[in-house]
N, CA, C and O atoms as a Tripos MOL2 file, in Angstrom:
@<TRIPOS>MOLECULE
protein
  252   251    63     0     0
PROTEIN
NO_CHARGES

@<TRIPOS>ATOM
      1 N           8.8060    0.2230   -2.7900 N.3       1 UNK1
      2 CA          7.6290    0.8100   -2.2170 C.3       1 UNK1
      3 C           7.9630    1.2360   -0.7950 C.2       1 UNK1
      4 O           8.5050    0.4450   -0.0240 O.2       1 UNK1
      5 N           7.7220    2.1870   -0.5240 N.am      2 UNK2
      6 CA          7.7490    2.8920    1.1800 C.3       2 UNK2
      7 C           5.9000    2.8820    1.6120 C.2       2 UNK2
      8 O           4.8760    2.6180    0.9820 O.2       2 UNK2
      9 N           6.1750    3.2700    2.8510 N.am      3 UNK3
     10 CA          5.2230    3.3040    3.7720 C.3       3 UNK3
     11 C           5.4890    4.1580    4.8460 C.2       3 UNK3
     12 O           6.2540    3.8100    5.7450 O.2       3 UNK3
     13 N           4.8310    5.4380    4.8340 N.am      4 UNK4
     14 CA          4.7120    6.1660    6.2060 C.3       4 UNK4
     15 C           4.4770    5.9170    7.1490 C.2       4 UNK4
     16 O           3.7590    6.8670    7.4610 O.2       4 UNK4
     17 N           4.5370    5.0470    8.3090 N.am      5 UNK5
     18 CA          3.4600    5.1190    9.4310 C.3       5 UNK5
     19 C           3.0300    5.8320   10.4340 C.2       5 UNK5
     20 O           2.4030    5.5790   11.4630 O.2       5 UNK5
     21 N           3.6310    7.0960    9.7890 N.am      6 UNK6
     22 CA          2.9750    8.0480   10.5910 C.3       6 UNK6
     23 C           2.4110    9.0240    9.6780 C.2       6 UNK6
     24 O           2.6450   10.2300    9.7520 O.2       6 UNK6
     25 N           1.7160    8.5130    8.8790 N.am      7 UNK7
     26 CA          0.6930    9.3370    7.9100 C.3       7 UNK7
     27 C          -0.1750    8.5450    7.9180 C.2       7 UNK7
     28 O          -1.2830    9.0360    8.1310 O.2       7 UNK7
     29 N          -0.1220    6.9050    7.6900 N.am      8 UNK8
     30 CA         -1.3190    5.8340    7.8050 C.3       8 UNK8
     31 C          -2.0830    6.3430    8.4990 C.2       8 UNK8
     32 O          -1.6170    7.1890    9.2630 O.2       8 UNK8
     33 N          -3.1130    6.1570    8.5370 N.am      9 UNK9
     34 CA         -4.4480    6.3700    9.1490 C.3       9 UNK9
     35 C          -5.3380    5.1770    8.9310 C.2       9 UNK9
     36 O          -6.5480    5.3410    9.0870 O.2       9 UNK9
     37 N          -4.9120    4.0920    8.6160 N.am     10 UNK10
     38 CA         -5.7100    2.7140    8.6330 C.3      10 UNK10
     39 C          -7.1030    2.5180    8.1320 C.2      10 UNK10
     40 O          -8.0420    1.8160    8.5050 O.2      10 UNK10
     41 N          -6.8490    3.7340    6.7500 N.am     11 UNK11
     42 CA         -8.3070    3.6920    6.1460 C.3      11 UNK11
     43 C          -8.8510    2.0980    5.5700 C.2      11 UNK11
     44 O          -9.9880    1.6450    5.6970 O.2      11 UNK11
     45 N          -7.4560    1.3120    4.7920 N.am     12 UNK12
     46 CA         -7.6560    0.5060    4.0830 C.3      12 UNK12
     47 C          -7.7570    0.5960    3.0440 C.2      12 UNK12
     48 O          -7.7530   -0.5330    2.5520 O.2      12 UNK12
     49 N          -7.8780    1.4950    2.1770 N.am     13 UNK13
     50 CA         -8.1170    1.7080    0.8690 C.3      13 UNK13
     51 C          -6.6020    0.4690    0.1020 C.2      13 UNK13
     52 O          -6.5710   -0.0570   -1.0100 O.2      13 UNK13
     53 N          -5.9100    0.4100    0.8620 N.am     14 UNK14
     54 CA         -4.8010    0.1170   -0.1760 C.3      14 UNK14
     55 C          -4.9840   -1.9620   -0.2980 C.2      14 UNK14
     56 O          -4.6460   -2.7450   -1.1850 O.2      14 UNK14
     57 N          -5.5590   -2.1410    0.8510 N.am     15 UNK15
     58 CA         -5.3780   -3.3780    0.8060 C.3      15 UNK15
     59 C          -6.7770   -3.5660   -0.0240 C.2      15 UNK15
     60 O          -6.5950   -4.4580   -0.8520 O.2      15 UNK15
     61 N          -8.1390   -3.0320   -0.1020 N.am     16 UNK16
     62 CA         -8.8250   -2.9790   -1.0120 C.3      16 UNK16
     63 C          -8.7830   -2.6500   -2.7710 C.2      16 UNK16
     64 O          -9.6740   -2.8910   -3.5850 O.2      16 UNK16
     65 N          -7.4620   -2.0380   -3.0100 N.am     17 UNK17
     66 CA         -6.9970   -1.8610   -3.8560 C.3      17 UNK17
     67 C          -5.6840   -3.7860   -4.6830 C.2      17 UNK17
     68 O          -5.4970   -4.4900   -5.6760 O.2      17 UNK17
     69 N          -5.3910   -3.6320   -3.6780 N.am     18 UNK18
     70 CA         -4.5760   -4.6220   -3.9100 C.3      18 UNK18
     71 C          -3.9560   -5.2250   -2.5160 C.2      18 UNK18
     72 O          -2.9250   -4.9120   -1.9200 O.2      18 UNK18
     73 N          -4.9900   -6.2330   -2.2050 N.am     19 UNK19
     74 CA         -4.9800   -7.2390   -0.9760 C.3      19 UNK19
     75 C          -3.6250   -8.3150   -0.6910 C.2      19 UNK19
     76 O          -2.9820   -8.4940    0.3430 O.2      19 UNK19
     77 N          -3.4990   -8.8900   -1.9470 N.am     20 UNK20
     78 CA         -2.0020   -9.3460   -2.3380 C.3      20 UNK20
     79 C          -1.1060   -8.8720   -2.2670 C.2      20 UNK20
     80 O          -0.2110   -9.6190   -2.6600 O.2      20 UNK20
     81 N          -0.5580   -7.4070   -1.7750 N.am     21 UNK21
     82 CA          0.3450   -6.4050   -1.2760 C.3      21 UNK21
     83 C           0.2150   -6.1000    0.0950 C.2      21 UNK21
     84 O           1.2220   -6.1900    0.7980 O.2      21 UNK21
     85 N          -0.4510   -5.8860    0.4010 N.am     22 UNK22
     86 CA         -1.2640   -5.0210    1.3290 C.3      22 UNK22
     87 C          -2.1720   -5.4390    2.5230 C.2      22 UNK22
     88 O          -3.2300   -5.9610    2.1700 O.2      22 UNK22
     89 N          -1.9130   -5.2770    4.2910 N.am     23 UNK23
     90 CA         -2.9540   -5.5320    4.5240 C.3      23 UNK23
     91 C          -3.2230   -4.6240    6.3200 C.2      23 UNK23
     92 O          -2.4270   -4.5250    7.2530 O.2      23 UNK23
     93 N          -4.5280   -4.1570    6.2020 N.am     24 UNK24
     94 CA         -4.5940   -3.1410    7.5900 C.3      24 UNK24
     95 C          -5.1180   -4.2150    8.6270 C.2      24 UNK24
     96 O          -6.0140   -4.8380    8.0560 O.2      24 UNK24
     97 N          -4.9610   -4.6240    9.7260 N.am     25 UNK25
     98 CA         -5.3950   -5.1670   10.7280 C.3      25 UNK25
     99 C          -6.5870   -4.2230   10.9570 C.2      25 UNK25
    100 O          -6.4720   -3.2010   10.2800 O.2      25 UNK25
    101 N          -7.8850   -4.2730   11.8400 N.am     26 UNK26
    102 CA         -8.7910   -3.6870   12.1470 C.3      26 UNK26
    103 C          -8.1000   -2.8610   13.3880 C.2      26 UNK26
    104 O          -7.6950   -3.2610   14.4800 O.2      26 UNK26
    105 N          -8.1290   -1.3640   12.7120 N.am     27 UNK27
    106 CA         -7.6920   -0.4880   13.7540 C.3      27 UNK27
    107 C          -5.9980   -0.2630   13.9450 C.2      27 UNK27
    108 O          -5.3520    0.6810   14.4010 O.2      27 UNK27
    109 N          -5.7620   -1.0510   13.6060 N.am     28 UNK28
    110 CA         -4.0970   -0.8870   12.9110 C.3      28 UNK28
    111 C          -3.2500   -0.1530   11.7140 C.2      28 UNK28
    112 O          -3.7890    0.7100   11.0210 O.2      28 UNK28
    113 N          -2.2590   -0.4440   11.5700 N.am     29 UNK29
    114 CA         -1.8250    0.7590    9.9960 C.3      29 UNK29
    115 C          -1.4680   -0.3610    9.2360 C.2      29 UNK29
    116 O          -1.5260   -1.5420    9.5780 O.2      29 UNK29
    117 N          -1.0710    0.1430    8.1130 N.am     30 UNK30
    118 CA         -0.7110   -0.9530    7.2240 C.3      30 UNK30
    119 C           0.5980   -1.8360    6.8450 C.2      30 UNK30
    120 O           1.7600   -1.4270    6.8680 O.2      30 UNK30
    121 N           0.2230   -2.9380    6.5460 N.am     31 UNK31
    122 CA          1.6330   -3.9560    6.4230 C.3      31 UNK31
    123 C           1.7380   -3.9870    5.3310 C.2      31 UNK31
    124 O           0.9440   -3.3590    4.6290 O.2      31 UNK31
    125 N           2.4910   -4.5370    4.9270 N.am     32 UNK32
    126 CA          3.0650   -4.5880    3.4980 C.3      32 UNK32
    127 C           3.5280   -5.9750    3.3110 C.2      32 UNK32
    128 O           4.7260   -6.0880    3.5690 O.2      32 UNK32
    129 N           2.8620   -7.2300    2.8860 N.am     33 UNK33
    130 CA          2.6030   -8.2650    2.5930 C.3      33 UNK33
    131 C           3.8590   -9.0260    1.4360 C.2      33 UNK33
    132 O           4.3100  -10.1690    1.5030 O.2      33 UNK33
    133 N           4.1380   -8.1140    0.5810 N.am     34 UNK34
    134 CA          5.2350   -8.4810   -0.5500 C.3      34 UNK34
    135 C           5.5310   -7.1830   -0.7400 C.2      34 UNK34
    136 O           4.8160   -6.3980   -1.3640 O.2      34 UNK34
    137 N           6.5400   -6.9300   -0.2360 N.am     35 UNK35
    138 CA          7.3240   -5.7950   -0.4590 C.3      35 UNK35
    139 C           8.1380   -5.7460   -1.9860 C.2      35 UNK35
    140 O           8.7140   -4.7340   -2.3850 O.2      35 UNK35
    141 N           8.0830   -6.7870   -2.6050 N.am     36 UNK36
    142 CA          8.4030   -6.6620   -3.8200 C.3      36 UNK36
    143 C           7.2500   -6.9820   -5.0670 C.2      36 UNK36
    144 O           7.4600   -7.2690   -6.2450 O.2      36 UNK36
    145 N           6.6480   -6.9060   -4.7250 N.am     37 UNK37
    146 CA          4.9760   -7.3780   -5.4980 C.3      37 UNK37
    147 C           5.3400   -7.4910   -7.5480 C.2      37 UNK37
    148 O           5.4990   -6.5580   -8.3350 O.2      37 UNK37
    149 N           5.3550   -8.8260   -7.7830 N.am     38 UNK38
    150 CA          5.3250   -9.1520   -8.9050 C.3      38 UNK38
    151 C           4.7580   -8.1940  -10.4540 C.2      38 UNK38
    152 O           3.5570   -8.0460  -10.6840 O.2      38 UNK38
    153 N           5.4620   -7.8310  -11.0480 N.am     39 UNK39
    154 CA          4.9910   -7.2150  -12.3270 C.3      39 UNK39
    155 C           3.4120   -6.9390  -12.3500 C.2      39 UNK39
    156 O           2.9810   -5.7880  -12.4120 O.2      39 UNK39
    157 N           2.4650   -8.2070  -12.2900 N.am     40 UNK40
    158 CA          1.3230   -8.8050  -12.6870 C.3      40 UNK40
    159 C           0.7990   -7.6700  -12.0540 C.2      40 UNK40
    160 O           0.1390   -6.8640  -12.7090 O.2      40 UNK40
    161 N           1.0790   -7.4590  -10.4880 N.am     41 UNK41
    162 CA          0.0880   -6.6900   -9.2750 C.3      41 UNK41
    163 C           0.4750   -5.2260   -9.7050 C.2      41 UNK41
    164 O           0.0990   -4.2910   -8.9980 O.2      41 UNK41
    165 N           1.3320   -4.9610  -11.0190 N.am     42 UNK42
    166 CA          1.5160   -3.2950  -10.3310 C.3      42 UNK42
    167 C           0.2020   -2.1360  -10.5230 C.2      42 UNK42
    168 O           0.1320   -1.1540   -9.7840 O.2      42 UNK42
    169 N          -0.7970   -2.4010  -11.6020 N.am     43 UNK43
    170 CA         -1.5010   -1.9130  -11.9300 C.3      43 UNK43
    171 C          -2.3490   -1.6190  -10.1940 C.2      43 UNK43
    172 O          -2.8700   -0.5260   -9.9690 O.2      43 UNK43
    173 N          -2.3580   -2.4980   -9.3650 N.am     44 UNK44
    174 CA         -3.3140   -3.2500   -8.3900 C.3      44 UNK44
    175 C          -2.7000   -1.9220   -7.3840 C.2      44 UNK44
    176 O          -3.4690   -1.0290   -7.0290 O.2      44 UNK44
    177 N          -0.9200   -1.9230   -6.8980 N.am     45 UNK45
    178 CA          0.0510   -1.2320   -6.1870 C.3      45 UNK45
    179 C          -0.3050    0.0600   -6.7710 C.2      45 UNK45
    180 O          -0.9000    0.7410   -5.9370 O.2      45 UNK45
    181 N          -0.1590    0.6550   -7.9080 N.am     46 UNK46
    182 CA         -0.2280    1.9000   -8.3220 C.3      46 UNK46
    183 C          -1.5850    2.8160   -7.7290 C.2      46 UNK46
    184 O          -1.7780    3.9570   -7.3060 O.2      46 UNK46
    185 N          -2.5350    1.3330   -8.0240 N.am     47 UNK47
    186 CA         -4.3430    2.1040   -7.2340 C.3      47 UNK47
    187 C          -4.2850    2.3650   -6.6090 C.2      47 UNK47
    188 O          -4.5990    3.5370   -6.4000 O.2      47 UNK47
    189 N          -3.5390    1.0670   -5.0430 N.am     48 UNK48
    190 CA         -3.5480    1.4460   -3.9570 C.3      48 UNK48
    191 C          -2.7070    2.8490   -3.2860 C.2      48 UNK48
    192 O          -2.8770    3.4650   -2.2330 O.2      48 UNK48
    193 N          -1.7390    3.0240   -4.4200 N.am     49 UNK49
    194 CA         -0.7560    4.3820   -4.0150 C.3      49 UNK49
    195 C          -1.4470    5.7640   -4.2950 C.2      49 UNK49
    196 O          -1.0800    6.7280   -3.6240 O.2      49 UNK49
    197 N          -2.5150    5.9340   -5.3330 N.am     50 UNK50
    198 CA         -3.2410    6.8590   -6.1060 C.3      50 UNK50
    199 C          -4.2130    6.9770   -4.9650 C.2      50 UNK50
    200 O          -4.3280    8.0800   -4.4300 O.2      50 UNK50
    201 N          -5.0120    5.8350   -4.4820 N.am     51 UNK51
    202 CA         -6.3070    6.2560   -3.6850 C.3      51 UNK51
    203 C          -6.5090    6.3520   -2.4310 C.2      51 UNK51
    204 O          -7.5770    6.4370   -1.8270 O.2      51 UNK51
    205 N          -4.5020    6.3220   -1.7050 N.am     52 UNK52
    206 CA         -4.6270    6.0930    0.0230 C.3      52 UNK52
    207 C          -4.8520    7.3150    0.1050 C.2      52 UNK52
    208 O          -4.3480    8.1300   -0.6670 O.2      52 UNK52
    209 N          -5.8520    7.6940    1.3060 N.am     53 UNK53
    210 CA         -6.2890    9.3260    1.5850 C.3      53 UNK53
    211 C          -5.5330    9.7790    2.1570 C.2      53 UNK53
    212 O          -5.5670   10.9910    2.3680 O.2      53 UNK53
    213 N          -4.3350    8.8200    2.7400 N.am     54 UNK54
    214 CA         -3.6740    9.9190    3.6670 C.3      54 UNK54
    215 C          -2.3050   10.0450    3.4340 C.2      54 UNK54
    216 O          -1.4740   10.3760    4.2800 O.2      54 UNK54
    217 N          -2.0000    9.6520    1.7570 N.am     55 UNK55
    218 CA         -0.9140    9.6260    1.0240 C.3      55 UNK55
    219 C           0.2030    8.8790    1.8390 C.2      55 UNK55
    220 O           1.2720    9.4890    1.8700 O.2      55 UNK55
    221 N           0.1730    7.9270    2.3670 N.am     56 UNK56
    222 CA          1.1040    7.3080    3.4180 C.3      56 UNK56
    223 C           2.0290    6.0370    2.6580 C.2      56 UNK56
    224 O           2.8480    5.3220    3.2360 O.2      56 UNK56
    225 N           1.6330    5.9770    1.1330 N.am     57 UNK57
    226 CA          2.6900    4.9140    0.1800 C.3      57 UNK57
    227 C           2.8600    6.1340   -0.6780 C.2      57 UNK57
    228 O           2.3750    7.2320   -0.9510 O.2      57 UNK57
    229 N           3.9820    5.1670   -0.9810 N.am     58 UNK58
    230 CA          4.9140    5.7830   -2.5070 C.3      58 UNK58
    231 C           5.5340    5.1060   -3.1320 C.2      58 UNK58
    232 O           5.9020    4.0990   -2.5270 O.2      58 UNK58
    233 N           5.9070    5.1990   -4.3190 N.am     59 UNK59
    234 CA          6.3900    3.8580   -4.5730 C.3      59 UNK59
    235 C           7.9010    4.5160   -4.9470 C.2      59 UNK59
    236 O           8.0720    5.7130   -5.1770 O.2      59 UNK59
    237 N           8.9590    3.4900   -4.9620 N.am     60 UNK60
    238 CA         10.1650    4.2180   -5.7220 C.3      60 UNK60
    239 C          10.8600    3.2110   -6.3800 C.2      60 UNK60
    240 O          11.0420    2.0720   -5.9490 O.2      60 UNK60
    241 N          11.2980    3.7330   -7.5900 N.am     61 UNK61
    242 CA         11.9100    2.9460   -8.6350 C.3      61 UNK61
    243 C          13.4560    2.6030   -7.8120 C.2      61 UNK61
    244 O          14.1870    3.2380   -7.0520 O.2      61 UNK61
    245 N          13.4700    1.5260   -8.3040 N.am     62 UNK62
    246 CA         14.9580    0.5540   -8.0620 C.3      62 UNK62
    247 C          15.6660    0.9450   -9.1690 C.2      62 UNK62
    248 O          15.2730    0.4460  -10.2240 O.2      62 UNK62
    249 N          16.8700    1.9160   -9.2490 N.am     63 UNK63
    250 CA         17.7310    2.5120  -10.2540 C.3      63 UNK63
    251 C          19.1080    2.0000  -10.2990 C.2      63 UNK63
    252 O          19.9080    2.4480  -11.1200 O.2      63 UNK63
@<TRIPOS>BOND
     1     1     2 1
     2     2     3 1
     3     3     4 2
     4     3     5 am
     5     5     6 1
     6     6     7 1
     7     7     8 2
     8     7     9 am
     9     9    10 1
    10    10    11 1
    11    11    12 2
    12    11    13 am
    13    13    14 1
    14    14    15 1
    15    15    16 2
    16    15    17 am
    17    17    18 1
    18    18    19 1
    19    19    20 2
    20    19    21 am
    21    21    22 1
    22    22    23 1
    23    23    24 2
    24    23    25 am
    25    25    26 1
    26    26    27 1
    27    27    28 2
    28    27    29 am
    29    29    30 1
    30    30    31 1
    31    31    32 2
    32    31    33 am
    33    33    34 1
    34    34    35 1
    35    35    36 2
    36    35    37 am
    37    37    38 1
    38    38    39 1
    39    39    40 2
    40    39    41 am
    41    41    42 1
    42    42    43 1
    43    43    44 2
    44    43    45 am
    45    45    46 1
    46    46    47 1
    47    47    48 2
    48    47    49 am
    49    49    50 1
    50    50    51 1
    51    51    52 2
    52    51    53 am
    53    53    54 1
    54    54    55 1
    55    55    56 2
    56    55    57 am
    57    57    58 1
    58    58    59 1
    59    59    60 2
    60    59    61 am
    61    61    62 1
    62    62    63 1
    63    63    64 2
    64    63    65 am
    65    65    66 1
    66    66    67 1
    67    67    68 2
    68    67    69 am
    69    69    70 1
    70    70    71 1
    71    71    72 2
    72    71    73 am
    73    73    74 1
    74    74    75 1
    75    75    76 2
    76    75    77 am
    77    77    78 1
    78    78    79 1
    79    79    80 2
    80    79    81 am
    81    81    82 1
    82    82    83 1
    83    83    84 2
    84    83    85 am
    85    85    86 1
    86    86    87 1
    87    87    88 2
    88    87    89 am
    89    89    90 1
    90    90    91 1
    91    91    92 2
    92    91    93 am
    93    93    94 1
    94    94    95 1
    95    95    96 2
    96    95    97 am
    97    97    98 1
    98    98    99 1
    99    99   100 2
   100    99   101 am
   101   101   102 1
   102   102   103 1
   103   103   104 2
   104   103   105 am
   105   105   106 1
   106   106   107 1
   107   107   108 2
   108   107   109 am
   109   109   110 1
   110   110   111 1
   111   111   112 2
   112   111   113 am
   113   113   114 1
   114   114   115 1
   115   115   116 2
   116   115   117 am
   117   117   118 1
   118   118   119 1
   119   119   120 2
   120   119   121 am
   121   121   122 1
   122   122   123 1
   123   123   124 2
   124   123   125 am
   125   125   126 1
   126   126   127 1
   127   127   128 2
   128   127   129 am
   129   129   130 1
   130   130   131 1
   131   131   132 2
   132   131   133 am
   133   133   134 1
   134   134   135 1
   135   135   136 2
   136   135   137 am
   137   137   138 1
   138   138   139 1
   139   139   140 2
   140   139   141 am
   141   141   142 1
   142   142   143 1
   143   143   144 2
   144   143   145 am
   145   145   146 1
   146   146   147 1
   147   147   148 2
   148   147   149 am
   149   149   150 1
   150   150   151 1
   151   151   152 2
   152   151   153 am
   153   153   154 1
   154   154   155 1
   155   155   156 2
   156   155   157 am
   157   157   158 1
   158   158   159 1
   159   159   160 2
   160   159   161 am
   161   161   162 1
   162   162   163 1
   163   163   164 2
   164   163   165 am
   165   165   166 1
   166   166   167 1
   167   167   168 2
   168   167   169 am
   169   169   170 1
   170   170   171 1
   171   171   172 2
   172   171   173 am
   173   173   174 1
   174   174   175 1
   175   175   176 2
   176   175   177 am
   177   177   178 1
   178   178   179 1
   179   179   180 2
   180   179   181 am
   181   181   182 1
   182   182   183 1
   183   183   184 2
   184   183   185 am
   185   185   186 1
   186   186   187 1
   187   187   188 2
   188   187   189 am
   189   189   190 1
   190   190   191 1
   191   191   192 2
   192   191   193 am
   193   193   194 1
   194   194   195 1
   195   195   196 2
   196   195   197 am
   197   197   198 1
   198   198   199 1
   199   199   200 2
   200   199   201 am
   201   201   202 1
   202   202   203 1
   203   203   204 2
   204   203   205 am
   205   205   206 1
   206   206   207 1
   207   207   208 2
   208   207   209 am
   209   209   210 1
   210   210   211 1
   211   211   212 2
   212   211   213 am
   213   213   214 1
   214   214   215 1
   215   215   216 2
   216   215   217 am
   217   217   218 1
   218   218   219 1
   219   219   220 2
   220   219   221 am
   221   221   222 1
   222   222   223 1
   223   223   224 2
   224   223   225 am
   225   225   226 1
   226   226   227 1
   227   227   228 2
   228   227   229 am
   229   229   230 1
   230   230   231 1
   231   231   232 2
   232   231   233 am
   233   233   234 1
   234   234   235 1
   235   235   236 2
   236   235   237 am
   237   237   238 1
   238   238   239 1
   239   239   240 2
   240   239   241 am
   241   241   242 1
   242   242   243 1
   243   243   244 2
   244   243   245 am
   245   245   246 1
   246   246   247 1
   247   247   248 2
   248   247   249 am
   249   249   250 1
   250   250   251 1
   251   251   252 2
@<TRIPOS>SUBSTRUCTURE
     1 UNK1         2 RESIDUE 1 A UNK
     2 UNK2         6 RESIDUE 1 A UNK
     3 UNK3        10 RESIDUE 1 A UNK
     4 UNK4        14 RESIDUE 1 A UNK
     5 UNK5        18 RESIDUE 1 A UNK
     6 UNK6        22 RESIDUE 1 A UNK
     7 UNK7        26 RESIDUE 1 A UNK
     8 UNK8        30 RESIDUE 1 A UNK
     9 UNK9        34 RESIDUE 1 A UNK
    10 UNK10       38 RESIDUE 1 A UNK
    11 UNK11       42 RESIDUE 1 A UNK
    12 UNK12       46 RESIDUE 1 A UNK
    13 UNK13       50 RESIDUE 1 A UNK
    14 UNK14       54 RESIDUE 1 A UNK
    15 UNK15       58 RESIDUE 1 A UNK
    16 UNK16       62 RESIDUE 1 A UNK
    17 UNK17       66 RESIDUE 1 A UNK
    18 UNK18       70 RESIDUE 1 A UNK
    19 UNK19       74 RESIDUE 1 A UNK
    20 UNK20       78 RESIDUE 1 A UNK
    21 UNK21       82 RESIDUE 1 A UNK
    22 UNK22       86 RESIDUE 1 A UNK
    23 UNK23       90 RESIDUE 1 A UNK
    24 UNK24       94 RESIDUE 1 A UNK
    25 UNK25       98 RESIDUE 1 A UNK
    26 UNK26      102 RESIDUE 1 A UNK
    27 UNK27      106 RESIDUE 1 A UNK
    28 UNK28      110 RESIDUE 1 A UNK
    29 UNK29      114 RESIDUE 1 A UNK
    30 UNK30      118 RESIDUE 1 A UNK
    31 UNK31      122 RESIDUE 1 A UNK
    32 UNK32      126 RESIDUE 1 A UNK
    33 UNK33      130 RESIDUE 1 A UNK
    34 UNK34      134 RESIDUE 1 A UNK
    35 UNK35      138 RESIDUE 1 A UNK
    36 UNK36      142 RESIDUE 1 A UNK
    37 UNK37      146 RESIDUE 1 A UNK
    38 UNK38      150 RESIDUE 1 A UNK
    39 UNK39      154 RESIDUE 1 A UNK
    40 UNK40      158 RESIDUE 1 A UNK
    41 UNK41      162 RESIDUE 1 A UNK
    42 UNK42      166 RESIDUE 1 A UNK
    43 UNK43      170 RESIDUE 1 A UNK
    44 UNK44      174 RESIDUE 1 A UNK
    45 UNK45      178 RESIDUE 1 A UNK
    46 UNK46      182 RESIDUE 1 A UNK
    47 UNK47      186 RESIDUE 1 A UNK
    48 UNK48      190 RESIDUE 1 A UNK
    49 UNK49      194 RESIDUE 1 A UNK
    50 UNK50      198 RESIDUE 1 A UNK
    51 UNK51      202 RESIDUE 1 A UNK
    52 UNK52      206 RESIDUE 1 A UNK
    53 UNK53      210 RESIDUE 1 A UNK
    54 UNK54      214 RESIDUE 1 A UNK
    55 UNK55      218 RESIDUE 1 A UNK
    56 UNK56      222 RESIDUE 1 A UNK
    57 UNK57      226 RESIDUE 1 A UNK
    58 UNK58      230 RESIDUE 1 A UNK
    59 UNK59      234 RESIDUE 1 A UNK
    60 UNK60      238 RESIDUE 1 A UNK
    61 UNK61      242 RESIDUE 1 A UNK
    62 UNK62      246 RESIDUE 1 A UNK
    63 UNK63      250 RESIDUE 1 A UNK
């Protein structure tokens, strides 16, 4: 998983998506909590990548 931080815009959507990954300080950009986030959460990671407004995750496969 990557992270822009200079596209963040600290909406939050992602840690609302999946909090267990993810988390914005108030007024801050986002951290990334488990950078390797367990099988279980990906459905949770994928939301949060689909619904950040300011497209600032991505995820990338380990090949």
């Amino acid at each position: 998983m990557e992270v822009d931080l200079d596209l963040c815009q600290g909406h939050a959507m992602c840690e609302l998506e999946a909090p267990e990954v993810f988390e914005v300080p108030r007024k801050e950009k986002v951290r990334i909590l488990d950078s390797e986030p367990p099988e279980s959460l990906r459905r949770e990671v994928e939301a949060a990548v689909r619904f950040c407004p300011a497209r600032a995750l991505r995820l990338v496969s380990e090949s």
